[in-house]
C-alpha positions in Angstrom: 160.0 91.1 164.0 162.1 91.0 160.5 158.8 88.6 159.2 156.7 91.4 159.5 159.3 93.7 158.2 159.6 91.5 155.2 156.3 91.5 154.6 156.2 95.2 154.7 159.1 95.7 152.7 157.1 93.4 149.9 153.9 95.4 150.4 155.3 98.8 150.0 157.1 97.5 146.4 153.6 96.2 145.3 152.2 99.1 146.2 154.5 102.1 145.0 156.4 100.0 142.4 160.1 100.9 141.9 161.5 102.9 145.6 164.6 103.8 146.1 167.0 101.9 149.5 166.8 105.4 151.3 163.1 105.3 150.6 162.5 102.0 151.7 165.0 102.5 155.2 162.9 105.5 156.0 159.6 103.8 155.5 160.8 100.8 157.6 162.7 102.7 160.1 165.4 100.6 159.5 169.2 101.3 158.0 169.8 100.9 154.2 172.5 98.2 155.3 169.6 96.3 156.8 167.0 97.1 154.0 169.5 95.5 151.0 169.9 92.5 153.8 166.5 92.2 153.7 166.2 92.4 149.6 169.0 89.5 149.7 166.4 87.4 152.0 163.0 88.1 149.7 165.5 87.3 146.6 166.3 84.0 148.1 163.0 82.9 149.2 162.1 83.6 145.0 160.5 87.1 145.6 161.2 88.1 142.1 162.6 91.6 143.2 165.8 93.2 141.4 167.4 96.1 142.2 168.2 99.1 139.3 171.4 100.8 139.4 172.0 104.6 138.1 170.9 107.8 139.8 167.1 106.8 139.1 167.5 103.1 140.4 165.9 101.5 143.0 164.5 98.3 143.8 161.6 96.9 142.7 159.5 94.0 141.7 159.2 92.0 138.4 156.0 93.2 136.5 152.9 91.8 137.4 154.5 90.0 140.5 151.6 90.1 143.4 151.7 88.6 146.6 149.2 85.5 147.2 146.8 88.2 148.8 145.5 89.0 145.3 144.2 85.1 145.2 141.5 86.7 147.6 137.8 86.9 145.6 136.0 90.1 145.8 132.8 88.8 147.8 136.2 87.7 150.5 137.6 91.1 150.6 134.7 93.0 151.4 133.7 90.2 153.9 137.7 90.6 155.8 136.5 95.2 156.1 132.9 94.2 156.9 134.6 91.9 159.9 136.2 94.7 161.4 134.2 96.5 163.9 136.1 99.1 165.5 133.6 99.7 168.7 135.1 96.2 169.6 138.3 96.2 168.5 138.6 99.8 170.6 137.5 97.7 173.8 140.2 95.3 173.0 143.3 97.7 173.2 143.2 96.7 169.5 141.9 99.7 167.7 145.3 100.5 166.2 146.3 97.8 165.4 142.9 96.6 163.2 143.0 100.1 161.5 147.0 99.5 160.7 146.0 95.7 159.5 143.1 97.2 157.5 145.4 99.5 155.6 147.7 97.5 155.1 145.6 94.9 153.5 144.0 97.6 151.5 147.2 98.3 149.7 147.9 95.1 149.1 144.7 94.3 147.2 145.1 94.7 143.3 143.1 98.2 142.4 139.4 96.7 141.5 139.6 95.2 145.0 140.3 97.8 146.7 137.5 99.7 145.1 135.5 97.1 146.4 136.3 96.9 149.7 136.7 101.1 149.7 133.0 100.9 148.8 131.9 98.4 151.0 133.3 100.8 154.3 131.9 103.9 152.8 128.1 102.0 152.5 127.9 99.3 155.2 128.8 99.6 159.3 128.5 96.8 162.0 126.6 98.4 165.0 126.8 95.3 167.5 125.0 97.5 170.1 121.0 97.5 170.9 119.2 100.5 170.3 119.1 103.0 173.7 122.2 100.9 174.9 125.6 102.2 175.3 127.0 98.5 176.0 128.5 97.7 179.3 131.5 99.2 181.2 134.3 96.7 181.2 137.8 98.4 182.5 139.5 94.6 183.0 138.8 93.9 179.4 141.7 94.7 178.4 143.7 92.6 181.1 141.4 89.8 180.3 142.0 89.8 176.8 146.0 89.8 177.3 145.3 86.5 179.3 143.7 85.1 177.0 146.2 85.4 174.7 148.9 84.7 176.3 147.1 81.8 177.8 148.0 83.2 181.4 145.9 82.2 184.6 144.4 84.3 186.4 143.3 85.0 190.0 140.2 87.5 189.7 137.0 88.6 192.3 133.9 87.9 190.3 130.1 89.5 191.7 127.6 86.9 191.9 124.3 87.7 193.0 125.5 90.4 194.5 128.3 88.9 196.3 132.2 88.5 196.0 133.4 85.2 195.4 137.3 84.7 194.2 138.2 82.5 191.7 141.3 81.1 189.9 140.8 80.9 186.3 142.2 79.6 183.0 140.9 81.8 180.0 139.9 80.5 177.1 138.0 83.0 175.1 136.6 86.3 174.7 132.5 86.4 173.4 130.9 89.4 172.5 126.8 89.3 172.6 124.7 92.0 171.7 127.1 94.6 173.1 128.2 92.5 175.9 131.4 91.1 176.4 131.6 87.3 177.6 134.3 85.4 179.2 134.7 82.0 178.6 137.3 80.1 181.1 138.1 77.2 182.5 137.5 76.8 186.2 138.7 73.4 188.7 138.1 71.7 185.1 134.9 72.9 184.4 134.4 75.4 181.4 132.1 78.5 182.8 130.9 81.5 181.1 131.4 85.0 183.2 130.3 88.4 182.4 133.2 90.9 182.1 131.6 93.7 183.7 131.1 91.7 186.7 134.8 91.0 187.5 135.7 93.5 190.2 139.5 92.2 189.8 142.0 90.4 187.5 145.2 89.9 188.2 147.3 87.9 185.8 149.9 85.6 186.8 153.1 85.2 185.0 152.2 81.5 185.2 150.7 79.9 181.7 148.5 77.2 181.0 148.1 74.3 178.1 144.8 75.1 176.0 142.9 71.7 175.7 143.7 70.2 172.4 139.8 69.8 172.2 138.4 73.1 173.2 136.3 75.2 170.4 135.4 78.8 171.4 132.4 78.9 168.8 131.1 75.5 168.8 130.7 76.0 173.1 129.7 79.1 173.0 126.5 77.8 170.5 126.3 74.6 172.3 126.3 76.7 175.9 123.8 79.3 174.8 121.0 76.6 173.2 121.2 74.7 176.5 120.8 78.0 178.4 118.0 79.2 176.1 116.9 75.6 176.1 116.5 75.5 179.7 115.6 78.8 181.4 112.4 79.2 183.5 109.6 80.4 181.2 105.9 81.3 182.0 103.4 80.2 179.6 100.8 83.2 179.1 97.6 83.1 176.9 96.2 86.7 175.9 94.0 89.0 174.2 95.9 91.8 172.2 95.0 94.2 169.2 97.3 94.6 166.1 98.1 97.7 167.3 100.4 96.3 170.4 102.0 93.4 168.5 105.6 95.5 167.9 105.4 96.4 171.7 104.6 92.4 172.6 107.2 92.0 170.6 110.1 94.3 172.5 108.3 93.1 175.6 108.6 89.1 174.9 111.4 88.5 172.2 110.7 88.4 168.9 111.6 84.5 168.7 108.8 84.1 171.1 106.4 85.9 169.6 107.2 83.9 166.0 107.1 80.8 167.9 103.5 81.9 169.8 100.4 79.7 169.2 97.7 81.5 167.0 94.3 80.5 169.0 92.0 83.0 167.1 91.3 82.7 162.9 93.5 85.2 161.0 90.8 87.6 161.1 91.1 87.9 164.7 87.9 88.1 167.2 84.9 89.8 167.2 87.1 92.7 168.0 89.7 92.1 166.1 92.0 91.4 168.5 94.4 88.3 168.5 94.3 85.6 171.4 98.2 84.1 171.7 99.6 81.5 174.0 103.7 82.4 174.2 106.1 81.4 176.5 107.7 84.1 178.8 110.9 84.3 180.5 111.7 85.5 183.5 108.9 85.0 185.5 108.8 87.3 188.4 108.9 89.5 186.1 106.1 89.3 183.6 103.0 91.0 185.1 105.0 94.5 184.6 106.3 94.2 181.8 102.7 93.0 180.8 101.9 96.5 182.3 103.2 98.1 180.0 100.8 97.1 177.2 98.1 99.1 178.9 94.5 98.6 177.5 95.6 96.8 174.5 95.5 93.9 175.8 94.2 91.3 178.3 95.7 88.6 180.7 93.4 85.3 179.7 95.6 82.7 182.1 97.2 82.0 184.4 94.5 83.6 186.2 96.5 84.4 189.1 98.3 87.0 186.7 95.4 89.3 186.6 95.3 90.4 190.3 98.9 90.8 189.9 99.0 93.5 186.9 95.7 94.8 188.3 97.7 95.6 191.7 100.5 96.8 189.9 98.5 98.9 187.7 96.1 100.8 190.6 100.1 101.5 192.3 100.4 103.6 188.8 97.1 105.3 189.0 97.8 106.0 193.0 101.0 107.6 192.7 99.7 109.6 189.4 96.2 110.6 191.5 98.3 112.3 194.4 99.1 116.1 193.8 102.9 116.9 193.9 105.3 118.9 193.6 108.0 119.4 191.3 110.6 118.9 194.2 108.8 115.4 194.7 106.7 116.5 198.0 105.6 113.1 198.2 108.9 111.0 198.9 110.5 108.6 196.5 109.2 106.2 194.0 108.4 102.7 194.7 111.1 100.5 194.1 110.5 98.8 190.2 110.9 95.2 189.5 113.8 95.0 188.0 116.0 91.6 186.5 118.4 90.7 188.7 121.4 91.8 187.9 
C-alpha cells in the first residue's frame, strides 16, 4: 500500500511541479505527518525531491528529474493505450482500475508523449467482437478471473454436450477469442481448455495451488489451438461458383479456407465464368445448408451424395414458402434448423 502511494506521491510532483504538504495529503488521502514521512523515504531512495520553505513553499522535484517511465519510445506508448480494451477489461471487474492505470500513466509521460498516446485513443479502438455479435454472457467471469489470480482452486459444474458434469479445477489462465472468453485450467494433471459461458457454477476455495514452474499461457494456447485447427473433421467439397458469391463463400467457409482452396479452372474462369474450387469444410453435418445459402450461384460438383442433400434441403424452402399463411403462422412452427452444436 505505501509503494503505490509513493509512486503516486512521485507522479503527482512530475506532473504539477512544486505542491504544497496540505496539497499533497489531500490528493493522497493521507495526513501531512504521513506525506513528509513519505518525502523522507523518496529522499533516501535518491528521489531528488526538496522541500521549499516560506508561505509559497512546497515540495517538489529537482528540474528535469523524470521517473524511468519517460525511457518509454513513442511507437511503446501508443502500443501500452492501444492494449487497453475496455469491453474486456469491463468483463473483468477491471474497468476502473485500467482507466485509473491509463491516467495515470498518461501523466507520467513527458508532454510529446502524451500527445501521442492522446492521439492514438482519439483515432484508433480495439473492437475484439465479430460483426452482428454481442459476445457471450459470462456472469462467473469475474469469479473465475479472481481464481486465477489468486491461484485458488476451484470446484465448478461445467455443460458438456448438453450435460452437467462437476469438476475440480486449478486455473491457470484467462483467453479471450473473437469475443469469447476461454478458460484455461489444469484438471487431474491434465491442462484443458473450457468455455466460460458454459460454467453453470464456480465456487472458489480458500485453498491455493503452486502454478507449474513450466506453464506458458500464450505458447499453449497457440500450440492448443494449431492442434485443434490441425485436427478437426473437415469435408473436402469441389464446386462451381461465380465471382459474384466469392465474399459469401467466404463468410460461409473461413476466409483461411478459401485462400488455401485449390484453383481447378484458368484465371479466366469457365465458359461461364464461373470458378471451379476444391476447399476443405468443417463441420460436416453441417455443410449442405450452409451451402444452401449460396442459392443459384453456385453448384455442388462432389461428393455427389451432397447434391440430394441441398436439393432436399432446398425443396423444404420452396414448400414452406409455397403454402399460404397467415401472419399469426396458421401453419404451425418452423422446422427445426441445423444448427452447430453448442
Amino acid at each position: 500500500m505505501r509503494a503505490s502511494r509513493l509512486i503516486n506521491l512521485l507522479l503527482l510532483l512530475q506532473t504539477r511541479g512544486q505542491l504544497t504538504a496540505a496539497e499533497l495529503a489531500s490528493e493522497l488521502e493521507v495526513s501531512e505527518r504521513t506525506v513528509h514521512r513519505d518525502i523522507e523515504a523518496l529522499s533516501a531512495a535518491g528521489v531528488p525531491v526538496y522541500a521549499v520553505r516560506g508561505p509559497h513553499g512546497g515540495v517538489a522535484l529537482v528540474d528535469g528529474y523524470r521517473t524511468r517511465l519517460t525511457g518509454m519510445t513513442g511507437e511503446e506508448a501508443e502500443a501500452l493505450f492501444l492494449s487497453g480494451i475496455p469491453g474486456p477489461a469491463a468483463e473483468l471487474g477491471l474497468g476502473t482500475v485500467m482507466a485509473a492505470a491509463r491516467l495515470k500513466v498518461l501523466a507520467a509521460l513527458p508532454p510529446e508523449l502524451r500527445s501521442r498516446a492522446s492521439r492514438l485513443v482519439e483515432r484508433f479502438h480495439l473492437d475484439v467482437t465479430g460483426w452482428f455479435q454481442t459476445g457471450e454472457e459470462a456472469p462467473l467471469l469475474p469469479a473465475l478471473s479472481e481464481a486465477v489470480w489468486e491461484s485458488r482452486r476451484v470446484d465448478a459444474i461445467y455443460e458438456r454436450n448438453h450435460e452437467l458434469v462437476e469438476r475440480s479445477i486449478k486455473p491457470l489462465g484467462l483467453v479471450l477469442k473473437a469475443g469469447i472468453w476461454y478458460l484455461v485450467a489444469d484438471s487431474d494433471g491434465q491442462y484443458r481448455t473450457y468455455r466460460v459461458a458454459r460454467f453453470r457454477q464456480a465456487s472458489v476455495s480458500d485453498d491455493r495451488f503452486e502454478r507449474p514452474t513450466d506453464f506458458e499461457l500464450a505458447s499453449y494456447w497457440t500450440e492448443s489451438t494449431a492442434a485443434y485447427e490441425e485436427n478437426a473433421e473437415r469435408l473436402e467439397v469441389t464446386l462451381r461458383i461465380s465471382h459474384s458469391a466469392m465474399h459469401a463463400l467466404a463468410d460461409i467457409a473461413g476466409s483461411a479456407a478459401l485462400r488455401a482452396a485449390e484453383r481447378l479452372t484458368p484465371p479466366e474462369g469457365d465458359r461461364d465464368g464461373w470458378e471451379v474450387l476444391r476447399l476443405r469444410m468443417d463441420w460436416p453435418s453441417e455443410v449442405p445448408a450452409r451451402l444452401v445459402a449460396l442459392g443459384a450461384d453456385a453448384e455442388v460438383l462432389e461428393p455427389i451424395e451432397l447434391r440430394p442433400e441441398i436439393a432436399a434441403i432446398a425443396q423444404r424452402v420452396v414448400d414452406r414458402y409455397s403454402r399460404p399463411t397467415d401472419r399469426a403462422g396458421a401453419n404451425g412452427p418452423p422446422d427445426r434448423a441445423r444448427g452447430r452444436p453448442g
